[in-house]
BABALUM-859726 format. One record per residue (C-alpha): residue number from 1; residue in one letter; x, y, z. Coordinates in nm, 4 decimals, padded with zeros to 6 digits, always signed. Each point is the difference from the previous one (the first is absolute). Example, Ala and Ser with C-alpha at 12.3 -4.5 7.8 and 13.67 -1.06 7.14 Angstrom:
REM BABALUM-859726
 drense koldo       c1       c2       c3
      1     A +01.2300 -00.4500 +00.7800
      2     S +00.1370 +00.3440 -00.0660
***
This chain:
REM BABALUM-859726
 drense koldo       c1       c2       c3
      1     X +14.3420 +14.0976 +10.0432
      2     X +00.0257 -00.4020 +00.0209
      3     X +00.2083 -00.0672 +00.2961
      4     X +00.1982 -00.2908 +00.1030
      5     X -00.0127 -00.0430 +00.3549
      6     X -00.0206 -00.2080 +00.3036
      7     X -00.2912 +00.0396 +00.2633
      8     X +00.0314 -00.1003 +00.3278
      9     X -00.3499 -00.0314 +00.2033
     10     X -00.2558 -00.2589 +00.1063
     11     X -00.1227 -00.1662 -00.3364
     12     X -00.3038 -00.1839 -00.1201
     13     X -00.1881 -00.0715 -00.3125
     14     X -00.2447 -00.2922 -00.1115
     15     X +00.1691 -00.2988 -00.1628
     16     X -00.3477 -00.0941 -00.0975
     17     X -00.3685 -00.0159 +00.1162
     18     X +00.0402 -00.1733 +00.3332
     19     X +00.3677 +00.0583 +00.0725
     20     X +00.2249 +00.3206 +00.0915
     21     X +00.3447 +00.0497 +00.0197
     22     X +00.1374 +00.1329 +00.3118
     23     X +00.3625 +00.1603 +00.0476
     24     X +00.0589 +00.1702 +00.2961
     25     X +00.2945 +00.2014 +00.0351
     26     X +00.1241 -00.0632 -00.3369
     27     X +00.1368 +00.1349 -00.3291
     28     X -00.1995 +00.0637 -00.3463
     29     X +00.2137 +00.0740 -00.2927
     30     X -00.1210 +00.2264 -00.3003
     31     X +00.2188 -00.0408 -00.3304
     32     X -00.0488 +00.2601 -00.2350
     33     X -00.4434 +00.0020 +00.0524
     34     X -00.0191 -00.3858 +00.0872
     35     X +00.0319 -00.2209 +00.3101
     36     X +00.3009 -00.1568 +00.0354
     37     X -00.1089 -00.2198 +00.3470
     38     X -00.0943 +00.0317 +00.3283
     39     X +00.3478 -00.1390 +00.2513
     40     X -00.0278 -00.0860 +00.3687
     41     X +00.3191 +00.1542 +00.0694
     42     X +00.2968 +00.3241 -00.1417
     43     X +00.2107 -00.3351 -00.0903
     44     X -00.2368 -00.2053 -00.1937
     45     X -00.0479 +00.2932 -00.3006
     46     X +00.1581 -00.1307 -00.2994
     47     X +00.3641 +00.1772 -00.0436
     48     X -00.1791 +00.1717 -00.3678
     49     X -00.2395 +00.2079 +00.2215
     50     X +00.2598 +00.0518 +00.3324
     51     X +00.1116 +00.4060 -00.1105
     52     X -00.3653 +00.1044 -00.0304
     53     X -00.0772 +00.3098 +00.2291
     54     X -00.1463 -00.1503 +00.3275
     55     X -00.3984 +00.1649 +00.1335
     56     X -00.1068 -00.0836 +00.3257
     57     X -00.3334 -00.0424 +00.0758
     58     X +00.0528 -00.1914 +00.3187
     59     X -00.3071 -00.0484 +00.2079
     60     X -00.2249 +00.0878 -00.3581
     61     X -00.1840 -00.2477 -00.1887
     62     X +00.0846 -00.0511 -00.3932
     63     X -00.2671 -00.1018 -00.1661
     64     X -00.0638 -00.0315 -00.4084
     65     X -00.1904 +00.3093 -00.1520
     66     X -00.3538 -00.0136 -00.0893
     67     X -00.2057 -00.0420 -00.3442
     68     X -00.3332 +00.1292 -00.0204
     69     X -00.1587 -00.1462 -00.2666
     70     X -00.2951 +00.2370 -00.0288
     71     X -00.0380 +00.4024 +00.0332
     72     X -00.1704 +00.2835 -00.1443
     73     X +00.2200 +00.3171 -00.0032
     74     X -00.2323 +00.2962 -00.0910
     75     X -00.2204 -00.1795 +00.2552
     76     X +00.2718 +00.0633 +00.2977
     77     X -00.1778 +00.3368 +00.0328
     78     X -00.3202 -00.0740 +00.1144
     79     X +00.1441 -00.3552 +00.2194
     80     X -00.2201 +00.0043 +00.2765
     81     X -00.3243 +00.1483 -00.1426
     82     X -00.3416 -00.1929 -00.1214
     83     X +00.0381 -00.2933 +00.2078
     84     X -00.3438 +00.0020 +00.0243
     85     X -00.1112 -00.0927 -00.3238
     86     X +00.0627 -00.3376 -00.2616
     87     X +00.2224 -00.0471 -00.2555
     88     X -00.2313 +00.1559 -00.2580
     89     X -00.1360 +00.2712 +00.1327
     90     X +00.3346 +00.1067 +00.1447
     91     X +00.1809 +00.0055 -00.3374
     92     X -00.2808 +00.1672 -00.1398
     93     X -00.0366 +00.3194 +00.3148
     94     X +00.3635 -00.0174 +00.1650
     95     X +00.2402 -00.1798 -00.2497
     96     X -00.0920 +00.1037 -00.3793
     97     X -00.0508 +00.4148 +00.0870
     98     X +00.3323 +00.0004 +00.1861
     99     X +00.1750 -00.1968 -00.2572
    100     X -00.1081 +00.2575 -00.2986
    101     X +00.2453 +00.3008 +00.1814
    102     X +00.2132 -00.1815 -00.1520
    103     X -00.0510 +00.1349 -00.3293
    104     X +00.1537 +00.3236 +00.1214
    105     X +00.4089 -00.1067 +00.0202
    106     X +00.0666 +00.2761 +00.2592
    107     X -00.2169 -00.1503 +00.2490
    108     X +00.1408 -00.3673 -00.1134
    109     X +00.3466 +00.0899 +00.0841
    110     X -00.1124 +00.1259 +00.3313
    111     X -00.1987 -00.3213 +00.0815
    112     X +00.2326 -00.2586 -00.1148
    113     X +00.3215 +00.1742 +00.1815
    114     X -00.1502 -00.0252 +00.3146
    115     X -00.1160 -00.3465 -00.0559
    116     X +00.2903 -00.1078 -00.1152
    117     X +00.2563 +00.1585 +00.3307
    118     X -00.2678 -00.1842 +00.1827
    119     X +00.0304 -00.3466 -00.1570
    120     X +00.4214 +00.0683 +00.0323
    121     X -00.0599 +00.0429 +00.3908
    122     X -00.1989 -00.2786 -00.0038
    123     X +00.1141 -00.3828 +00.0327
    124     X -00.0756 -00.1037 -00.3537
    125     X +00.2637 -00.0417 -00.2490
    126     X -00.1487 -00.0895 -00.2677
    127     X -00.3815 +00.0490 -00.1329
    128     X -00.2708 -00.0254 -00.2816
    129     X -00.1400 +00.3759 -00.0515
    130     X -00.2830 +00.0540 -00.1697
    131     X -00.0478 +00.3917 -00.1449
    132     X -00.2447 +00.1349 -00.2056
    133     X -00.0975 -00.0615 -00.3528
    134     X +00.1332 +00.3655 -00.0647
    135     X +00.3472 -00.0426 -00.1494
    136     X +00.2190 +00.3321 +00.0678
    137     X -00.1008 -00.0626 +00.3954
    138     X +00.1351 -00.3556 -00.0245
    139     X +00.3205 +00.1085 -00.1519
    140     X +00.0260 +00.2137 +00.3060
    141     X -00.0863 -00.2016 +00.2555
    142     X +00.2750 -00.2744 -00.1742
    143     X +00.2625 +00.2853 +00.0462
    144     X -00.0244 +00.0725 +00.3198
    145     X -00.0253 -00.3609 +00.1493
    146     X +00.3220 -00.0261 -00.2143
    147     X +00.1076 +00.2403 +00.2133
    148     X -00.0626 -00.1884 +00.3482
    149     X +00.2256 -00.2841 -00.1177
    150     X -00.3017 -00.2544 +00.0656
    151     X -00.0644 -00.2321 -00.2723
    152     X -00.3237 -00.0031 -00.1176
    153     X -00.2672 -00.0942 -00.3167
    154     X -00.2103 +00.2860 -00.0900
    155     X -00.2656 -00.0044 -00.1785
    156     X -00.2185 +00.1985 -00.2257
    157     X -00.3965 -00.0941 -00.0016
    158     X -00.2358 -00.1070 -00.2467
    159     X -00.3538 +00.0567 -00.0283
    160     X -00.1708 +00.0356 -00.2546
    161     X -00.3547 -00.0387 +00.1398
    162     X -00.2713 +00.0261 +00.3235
    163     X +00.1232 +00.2893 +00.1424
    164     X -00.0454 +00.3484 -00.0125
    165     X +00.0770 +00.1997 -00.3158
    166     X +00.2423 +00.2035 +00.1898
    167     X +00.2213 -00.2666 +00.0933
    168     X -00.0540 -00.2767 -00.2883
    169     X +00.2066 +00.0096 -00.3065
    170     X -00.1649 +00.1057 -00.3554
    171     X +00.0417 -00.3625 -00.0772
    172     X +00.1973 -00.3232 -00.0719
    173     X +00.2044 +00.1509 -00.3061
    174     X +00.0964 +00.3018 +00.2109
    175     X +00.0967 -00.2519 +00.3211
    176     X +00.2035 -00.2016 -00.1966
    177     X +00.1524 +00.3170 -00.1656
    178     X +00.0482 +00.1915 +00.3807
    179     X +00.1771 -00.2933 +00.0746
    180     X +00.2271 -00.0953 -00.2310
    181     X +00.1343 +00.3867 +00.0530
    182     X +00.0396 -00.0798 +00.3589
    183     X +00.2469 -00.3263 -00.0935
    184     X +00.1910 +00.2713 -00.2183
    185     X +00.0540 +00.2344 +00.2269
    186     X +00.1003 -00.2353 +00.2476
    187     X +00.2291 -00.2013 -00.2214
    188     X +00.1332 +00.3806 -00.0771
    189     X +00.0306 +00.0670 +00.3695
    190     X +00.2592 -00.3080 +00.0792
    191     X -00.1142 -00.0731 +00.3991
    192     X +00.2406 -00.1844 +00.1632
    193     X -00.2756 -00.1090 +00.2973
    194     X -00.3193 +00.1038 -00.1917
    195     X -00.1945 -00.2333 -00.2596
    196     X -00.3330 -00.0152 -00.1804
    197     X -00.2918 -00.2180 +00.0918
    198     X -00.2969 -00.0457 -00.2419
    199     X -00.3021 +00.0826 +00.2568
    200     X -00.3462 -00.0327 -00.1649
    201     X -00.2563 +00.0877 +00.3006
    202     X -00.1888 -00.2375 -00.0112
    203     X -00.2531 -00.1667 -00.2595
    204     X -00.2834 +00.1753 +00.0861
    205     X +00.1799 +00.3474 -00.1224
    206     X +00.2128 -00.1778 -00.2741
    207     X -00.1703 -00.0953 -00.3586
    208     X +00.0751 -00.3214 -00.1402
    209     X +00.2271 +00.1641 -00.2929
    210     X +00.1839 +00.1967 +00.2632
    211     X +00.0581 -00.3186 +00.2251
    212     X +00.1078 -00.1951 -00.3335
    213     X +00.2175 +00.3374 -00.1134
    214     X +00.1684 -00.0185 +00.2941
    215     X +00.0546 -00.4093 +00.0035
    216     X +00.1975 +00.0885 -00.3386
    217     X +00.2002 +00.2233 +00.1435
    218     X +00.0983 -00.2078 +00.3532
    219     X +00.0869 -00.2436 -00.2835
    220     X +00.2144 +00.2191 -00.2218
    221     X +00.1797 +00.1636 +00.2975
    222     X +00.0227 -00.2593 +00.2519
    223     X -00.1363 +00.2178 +00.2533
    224     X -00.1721 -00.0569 +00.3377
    225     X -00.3533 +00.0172 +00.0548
    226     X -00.2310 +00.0768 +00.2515
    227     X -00.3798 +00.0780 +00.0984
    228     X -00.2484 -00.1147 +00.2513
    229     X -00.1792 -00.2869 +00.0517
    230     X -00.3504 -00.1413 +00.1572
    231     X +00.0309 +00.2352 +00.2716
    232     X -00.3561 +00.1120 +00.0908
    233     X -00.3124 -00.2203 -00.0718
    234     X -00.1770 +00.2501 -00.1890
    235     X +00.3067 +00.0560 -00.2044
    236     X -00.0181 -00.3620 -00.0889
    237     X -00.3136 -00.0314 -00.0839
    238     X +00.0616 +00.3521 -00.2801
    239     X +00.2420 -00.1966 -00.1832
    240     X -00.2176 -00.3215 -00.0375
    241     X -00.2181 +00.2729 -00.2120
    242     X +00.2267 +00.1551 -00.1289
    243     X +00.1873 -00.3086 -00.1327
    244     X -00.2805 -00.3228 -00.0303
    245     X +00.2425 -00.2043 -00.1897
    246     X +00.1740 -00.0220 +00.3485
    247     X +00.0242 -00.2782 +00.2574
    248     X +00.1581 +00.2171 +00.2187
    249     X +00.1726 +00.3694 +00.0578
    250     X +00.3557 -00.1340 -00.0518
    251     X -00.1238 -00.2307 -00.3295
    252     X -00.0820 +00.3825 -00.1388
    253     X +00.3176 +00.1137 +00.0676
    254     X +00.1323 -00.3284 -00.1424
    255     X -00.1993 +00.0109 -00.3374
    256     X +00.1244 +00.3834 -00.0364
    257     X +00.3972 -00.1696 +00.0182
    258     X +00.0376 +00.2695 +00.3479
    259     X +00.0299 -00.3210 +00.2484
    260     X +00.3709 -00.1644 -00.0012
    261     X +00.0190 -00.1142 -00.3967
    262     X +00.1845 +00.3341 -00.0758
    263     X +00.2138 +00.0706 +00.2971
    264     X -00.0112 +00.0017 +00.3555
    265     X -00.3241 +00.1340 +00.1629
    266     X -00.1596 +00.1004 +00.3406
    267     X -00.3475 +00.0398 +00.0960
    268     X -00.0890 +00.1583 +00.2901
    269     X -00.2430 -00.1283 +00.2497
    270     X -00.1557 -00.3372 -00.1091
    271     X -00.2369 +00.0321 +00.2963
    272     X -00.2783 -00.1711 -00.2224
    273     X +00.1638 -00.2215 -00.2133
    274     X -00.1401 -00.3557 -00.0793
    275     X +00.1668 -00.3664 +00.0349
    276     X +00.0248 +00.0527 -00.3824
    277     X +00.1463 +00.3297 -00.0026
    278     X +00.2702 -00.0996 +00.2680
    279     X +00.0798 -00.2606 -00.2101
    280     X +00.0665 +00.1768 -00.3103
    281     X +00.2119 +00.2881 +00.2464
    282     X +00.1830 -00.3096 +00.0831
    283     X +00.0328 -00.1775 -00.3884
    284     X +00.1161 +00.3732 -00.1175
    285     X +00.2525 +00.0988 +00.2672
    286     X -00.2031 +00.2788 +00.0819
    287     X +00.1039 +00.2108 +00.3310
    288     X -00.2726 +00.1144 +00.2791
    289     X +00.0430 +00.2563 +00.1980
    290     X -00.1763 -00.0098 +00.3415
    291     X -00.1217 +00.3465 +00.0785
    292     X -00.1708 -00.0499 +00.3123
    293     X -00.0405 +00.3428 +00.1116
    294     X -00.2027 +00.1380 -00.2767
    295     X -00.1884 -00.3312 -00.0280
    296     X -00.1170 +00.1273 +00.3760
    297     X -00.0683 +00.3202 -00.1010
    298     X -00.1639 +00.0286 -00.2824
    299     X -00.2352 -00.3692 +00.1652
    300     X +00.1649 -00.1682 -00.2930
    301     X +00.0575 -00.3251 +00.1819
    302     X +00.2397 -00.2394 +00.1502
    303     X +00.2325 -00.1343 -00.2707
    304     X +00.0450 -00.3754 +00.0668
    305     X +00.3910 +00.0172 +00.0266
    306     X +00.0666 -00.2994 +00.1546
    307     X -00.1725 -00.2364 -00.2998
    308     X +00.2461 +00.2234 -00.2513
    309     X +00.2990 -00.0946 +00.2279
    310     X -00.1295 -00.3517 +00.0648
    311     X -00.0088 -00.0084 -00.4091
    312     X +00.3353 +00.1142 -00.0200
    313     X -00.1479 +00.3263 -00.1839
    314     X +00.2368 +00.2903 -00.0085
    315     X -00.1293 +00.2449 +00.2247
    316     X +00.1853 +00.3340 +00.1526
    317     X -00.1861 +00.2890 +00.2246
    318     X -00.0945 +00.3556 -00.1254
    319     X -00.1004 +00.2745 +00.2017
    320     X -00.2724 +00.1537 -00.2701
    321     X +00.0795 +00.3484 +00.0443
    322     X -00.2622 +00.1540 +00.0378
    323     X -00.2621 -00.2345 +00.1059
    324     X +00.2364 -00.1436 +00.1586
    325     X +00.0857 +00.2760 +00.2564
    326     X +00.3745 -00.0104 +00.0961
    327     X +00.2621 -00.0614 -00.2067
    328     X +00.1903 -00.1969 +00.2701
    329     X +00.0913 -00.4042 -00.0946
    330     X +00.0188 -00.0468 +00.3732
    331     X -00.3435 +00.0584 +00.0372
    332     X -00.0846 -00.2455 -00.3286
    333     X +00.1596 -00.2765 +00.1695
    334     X -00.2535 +00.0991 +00.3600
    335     X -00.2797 +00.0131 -00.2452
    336     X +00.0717 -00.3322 -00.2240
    337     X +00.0328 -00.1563 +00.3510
    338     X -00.3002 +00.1591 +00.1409
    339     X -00.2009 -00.0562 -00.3147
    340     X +00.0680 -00.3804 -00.0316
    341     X -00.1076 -00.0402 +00.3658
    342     X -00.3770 +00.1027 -00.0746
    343     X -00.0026 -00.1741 -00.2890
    344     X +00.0968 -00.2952 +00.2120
    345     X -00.2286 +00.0616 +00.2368
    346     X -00.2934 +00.1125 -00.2406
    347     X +00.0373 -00.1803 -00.3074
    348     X +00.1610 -00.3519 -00.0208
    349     X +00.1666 -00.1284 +00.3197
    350     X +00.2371 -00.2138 -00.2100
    351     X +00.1602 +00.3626 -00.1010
    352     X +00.2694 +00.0045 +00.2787
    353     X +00.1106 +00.3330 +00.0281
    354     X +00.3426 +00.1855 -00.1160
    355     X +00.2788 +00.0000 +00.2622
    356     X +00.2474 +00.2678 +00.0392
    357     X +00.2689 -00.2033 -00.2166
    358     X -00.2597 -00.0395 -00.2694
    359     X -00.0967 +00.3812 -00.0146
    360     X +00.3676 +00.1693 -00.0125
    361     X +00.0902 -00.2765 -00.2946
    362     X -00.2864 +00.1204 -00.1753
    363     X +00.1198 +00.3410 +00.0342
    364     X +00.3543 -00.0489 -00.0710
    365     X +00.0993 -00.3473 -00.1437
    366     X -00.3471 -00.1004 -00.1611
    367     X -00.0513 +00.3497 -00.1554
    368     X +00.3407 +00.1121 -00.0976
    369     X +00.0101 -00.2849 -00.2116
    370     X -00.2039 +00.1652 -00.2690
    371     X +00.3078 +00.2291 -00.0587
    372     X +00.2453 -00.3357 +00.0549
    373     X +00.2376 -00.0766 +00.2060
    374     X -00.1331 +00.2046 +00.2750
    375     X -00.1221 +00.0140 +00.3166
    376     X +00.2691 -00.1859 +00.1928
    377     X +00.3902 -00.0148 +00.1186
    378     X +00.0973 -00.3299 -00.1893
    379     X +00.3112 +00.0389 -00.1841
    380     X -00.0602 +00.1964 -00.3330
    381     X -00.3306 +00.1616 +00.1046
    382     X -00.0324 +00.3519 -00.0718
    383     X +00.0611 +00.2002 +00.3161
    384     X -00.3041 +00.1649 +00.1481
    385     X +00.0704 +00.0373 +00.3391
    386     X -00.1698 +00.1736 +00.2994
    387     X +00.1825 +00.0816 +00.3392
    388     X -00.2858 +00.0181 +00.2704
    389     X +00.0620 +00.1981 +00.3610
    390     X -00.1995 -00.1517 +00.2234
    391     X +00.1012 +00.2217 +00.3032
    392     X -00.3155 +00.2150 +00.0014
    393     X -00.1900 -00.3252 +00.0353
    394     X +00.0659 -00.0397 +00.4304
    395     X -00.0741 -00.3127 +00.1897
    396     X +00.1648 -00.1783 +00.3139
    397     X +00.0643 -00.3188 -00.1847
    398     X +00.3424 -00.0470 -00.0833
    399     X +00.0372 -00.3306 -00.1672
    400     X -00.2574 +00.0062 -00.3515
    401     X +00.1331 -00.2029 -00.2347
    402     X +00.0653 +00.1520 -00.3631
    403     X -00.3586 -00.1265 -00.1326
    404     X -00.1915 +00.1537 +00.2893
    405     X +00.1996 +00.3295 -00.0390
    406     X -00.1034 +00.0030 -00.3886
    407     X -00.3355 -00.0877 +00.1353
    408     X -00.0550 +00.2681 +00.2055
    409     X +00.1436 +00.2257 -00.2472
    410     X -00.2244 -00.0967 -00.2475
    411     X -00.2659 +00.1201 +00.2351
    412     X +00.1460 +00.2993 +00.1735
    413     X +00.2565 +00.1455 -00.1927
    414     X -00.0169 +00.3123 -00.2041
    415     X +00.1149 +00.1274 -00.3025
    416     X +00.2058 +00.2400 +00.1956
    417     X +00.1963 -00.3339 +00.1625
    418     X +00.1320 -00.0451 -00.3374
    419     X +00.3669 +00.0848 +00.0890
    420     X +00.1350 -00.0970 -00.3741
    421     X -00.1410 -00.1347 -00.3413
    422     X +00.1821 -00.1901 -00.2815
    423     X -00.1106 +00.0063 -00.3642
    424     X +00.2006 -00.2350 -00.2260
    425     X +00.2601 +00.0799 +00.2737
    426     X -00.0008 +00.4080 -00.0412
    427     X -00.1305 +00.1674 +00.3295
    428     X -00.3056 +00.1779 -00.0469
    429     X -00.0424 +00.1184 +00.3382
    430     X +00.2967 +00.0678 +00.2389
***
């Protein structure tokens, strides 16, 4: 239930890029699901807000909730397995077999209510899910992160295409069809925190009339899209056969209508993308999401996330369940950090790498923006909040300021330090 409330703790969220803003000992007001201010002191809060219930969370930091921009569900099972191999031979041995189970609802249900108590524990708030192209398991897995009170885009996959019969659709007609009974049965369903999310694969397992079927029906519905994008050479280098008539990956998506003309769209990765193709991300107010663990994992690459920010792309973090192998935004922001430090180091020496303030806007600020007015405390925001307890984190200094306390948070903190979470100001976890 949306609570109205006032919060009294430690608080701190990015105003932008460079910049954070630091309350200690103050007040944060929720008003029915949005941010009504942060206040220095009891006396400043506006006389409106002044009967909310009082919670004190002094000595905790409040921080904003995270968005994770990019996730495979059904692939939550097997996080932490095949980190040996590249992106196409792990979708093909680890990620396409486990994926198929998912035919059999019973085992679905199973799955996806473990992943999603899991992501409700976790510090994310809000998140892209991908599921599987099957559409009964998708309903489910939509139900029960309706249940967690997260609020999240889920959606069902399509390929038509290279991959194996037992997890490729029949073919575009029967997609298109399999999907457009998915948007019923949502539209039936009435989420109040759950939404559909167009999610073709990726070209190489999409036909041109399924990418074009499903351009006409981002356009018709004014839904959200999202896929992946450049993220392993020899992916690249597929889709430049697959699709000659293209200067680039993200031109292919572009010619098919599935890069920004129909709605807003994220693509994944972007580890490979060209000058050109950053430009047209840019021109079509595409988002990127950084996934920098998988991009380790499966020897993807280093994403060059300091030209997108330079460029004033819009870029979030996602953890890539399951090749990326924790599901923890704390550990995105380590790894963006980590990641743009080799890069500097190894590739272009111009590339300054990500500070702390940079990473946590991209996971809160930055990202939640795909959603709106997210991500943040300023006035009218919707209010996703974490409470952090820091006391299991021991040291003999006694005077860190509220940016080196979030630092080392960031860093050391657990998902069990998560004292209280916020979603559009109802408490998810108490």
């Amino acid at each position: 239930m949306t609570e109205s409330v006032i919060i009294h703790g430690d608080i701190i969220y990015s105003k932008n890029m460079r910049e954070l803003a630091c309350f200690e000992d103050s007040w944060l007001v929720c008003d029915s699901g949005a941010s009504g201010g942060v206040y220095r002191s009891r006396e400043d809060i506006p006389a409106r807000y002044k009967a909310y219930p009082v919670v004190d969370h002094s000595g905790c930091l409040i921080i904003p909730g995270f968005t994770d921009l990019h996730l495979h569900a059904p692939q939550f099972a097997f996080r932490g397995l095949g980190m040996d191999k590249q992106l196409i031979d792990w979708l093909d041995q680890v990620a396409f077999p486990e994926e198929a189970k998912y035919a059999d609802t019973r085992y679905a249900d199973m799955a996806y209510r473990m992943f999603a108590e899991a992501m409700r524990n976790s510090g994310t708030a809000r998140a892209l899910i991908y599921g599987t192209h099957h559409t009964d398991a998708t309903m489910l897995l939509m139900d029960n992160l309706e249940k967690t009170g997260l609020v999240t885009m889920v959606g069902k996959v399509n390929m038509d295409r290279n991959c194996p019969d037992y997890i490729c659709e029949k073919d575009h007609e029967t997609s298109l069809a399999e999907t457009e009974r998915w948007l019923k049965l949502t539209a039936e369903r009435n989420y109040a925190n759950t939404y559909p999310i167009l999610t073709p694969r990726f070209i190489p397992a999409c036909s041109d009339k399924l990418m074009i079927g499903l351009a006409n029906i981002q356009g018709r519905e004014h839904l959200p899209l999202q896929s992946h994008l450049s993220e392993n050479e020899d992916e690249v280098k597929w889709v430049s056969k697959l699709c000659p008539w293209s200067t680039s990956y993200g031109q292919a998506y572009d010619r098919f209508g599935c890069f920004g003309a129909n709605g807003p769209t994220v693509m994944a990765h972007c580890v490979w993308s060209t000058d050109e193709e950053m430009l047209l991300i840019k021109k079509n107010n595409v988002f990127v999401a950084h996934c920098p663990a998988s991009n380790m994992n499966l020897a993807s690459g280093m994403a060059p996330i300091r030209k997108y920010i330079s460029m004033k792309i819009k870029v979030g973090l996602g953890t890539d369940v399951g090749a990326g192998h924790c599901k923890s935004m704390f550990d995105a922001m380590v790894q963006a950090v980590e990641v743009s430090k080799l890069y500097w180091k190894y590739v272009d020496r111009h590339a300054k790498p990500l500070t702390m303030e940079e990473a946590f806007c991209l996971a809160t600020r930055s990202g939640g923006s795909f959603f709106g007015r997210c991500g943040a405390f300023d006035p009218g925001y919707e209010f996703d909040a974490l409470v952090l307890d820091e006391r299991e984190i021991r040291t003999p200094i006694a005077d860190l300021s509220l940016k080196q306390r979030l630092e080392r948070f960031i860093y050391l903190g657990e998902y069990r330090d998560i004292k209280a979470k916020y979603v559009r100001g109802s408490q998810v976890i108490i």
